[in-house]
C-alpha positions as CSV (number, residue, x, y, z in Angstrom):
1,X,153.9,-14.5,-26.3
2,X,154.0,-18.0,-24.1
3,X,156.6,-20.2,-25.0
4,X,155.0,-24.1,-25.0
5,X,158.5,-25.0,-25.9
6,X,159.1,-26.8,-22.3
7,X,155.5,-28.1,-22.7
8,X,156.5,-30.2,-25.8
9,X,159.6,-31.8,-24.2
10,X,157.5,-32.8,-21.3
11,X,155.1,-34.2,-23.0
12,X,157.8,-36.7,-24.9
13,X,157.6,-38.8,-21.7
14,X,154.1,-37.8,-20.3
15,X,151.6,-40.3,-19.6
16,X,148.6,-37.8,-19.5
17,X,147.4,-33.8,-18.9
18,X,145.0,-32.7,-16.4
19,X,143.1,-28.9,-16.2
20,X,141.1,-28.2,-13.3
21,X,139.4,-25.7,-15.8
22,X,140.2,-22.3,-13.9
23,X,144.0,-22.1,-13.9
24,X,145.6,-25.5,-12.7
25,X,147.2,-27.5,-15.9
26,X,149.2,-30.0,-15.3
27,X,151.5,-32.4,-17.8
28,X,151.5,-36.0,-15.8
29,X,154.5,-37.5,-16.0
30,X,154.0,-41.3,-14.3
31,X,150.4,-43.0,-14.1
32,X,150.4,-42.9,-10.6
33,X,149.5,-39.0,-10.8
34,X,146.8,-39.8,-13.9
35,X,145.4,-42.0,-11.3
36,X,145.8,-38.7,-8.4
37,X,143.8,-37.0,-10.8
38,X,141.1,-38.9,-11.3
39,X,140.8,-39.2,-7.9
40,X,141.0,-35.7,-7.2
41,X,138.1,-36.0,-9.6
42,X,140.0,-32.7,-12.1
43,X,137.3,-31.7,-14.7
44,X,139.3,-32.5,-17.6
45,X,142.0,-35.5,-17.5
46,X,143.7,-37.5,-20.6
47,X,145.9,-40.1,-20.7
48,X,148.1,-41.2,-23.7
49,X,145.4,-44.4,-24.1
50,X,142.9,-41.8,-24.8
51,X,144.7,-38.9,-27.4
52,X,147.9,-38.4,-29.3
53,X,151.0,-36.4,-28.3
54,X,150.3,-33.7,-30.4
55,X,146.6,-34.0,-29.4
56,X,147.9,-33.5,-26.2
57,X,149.8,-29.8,-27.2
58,X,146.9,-28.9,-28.9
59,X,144.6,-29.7,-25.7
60,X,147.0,-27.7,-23.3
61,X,146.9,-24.7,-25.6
62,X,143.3,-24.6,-25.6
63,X,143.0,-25.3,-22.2
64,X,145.6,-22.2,-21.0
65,X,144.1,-19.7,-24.0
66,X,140.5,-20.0,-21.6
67,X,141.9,-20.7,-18.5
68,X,142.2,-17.3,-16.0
69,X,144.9,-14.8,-15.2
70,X,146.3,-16.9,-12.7
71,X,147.3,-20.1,-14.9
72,X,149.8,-22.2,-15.3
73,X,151.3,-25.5,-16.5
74,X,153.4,-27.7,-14.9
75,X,154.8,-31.0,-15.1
76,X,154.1,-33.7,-11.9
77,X,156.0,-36.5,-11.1
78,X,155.6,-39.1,-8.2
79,X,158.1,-38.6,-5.4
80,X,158.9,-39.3,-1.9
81,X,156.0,-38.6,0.8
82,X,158.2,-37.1,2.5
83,X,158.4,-34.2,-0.2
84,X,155.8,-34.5,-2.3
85,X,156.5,-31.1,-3.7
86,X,159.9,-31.6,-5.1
87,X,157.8,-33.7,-8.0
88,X,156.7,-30.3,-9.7
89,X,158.0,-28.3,-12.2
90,X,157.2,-25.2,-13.8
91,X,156.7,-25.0,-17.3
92,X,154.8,-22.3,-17.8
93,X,155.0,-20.1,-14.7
94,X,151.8,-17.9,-13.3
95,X,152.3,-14.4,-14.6
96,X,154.7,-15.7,-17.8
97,X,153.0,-13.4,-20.1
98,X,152.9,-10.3,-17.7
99,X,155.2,-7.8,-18.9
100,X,157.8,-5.0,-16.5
101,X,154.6,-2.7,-16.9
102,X,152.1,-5.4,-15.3
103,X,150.3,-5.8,-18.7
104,X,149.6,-8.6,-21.1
């Protein structure tokens, strides 16, 4: 079973979640990435002006119970250009549920 533990502390500070609605979840952390999002024009995007918190939790657990094998859920902050991948963080990692044996 997934642990959405590190899910709930991000989204203390969050400002919004985004799904691409195959496997990419991410928990937003600054507006500037709600606003990436949009533009990136993800499927599904929420900001904390348009649900709850807990909303929120609720949202991200739907969304990774029908999202594919390949899923995950990280948290995205704004950072330098110069390393724009140092902003994210794993909270739920691809292949968290996988067992030693390669099974669910």
């Amino acid at each position: 079973m997934v642990s959405f533990d590190k899910v709930e502390t991000a989204l203390e500070t969050a400002k919004g979640i985004a799904f691409d609605t195959c496997h990419k979840i991410y928990v937003l952390m600054d507006e500037d990435q709600v606003e990436l999002m949009r533009e990136y024009e993800y499927d599904e995007i929420r900001s904390i002006a348009d649900i709850s918190k807990e909303s929120m939790l609720e949202l991200l657990k739907d969304w990774y119970a029908s999202s594919c094998s390949l899923r995950f859920i990280q948290s995205v902050r704004t950072t330098s250009p110069d390393d724009e991948d140092s902003g994210y963080d794993d909270l739920i990692s691809q292949f968290e549920e996988i067992d030693e044996d390669g099974m669910y």
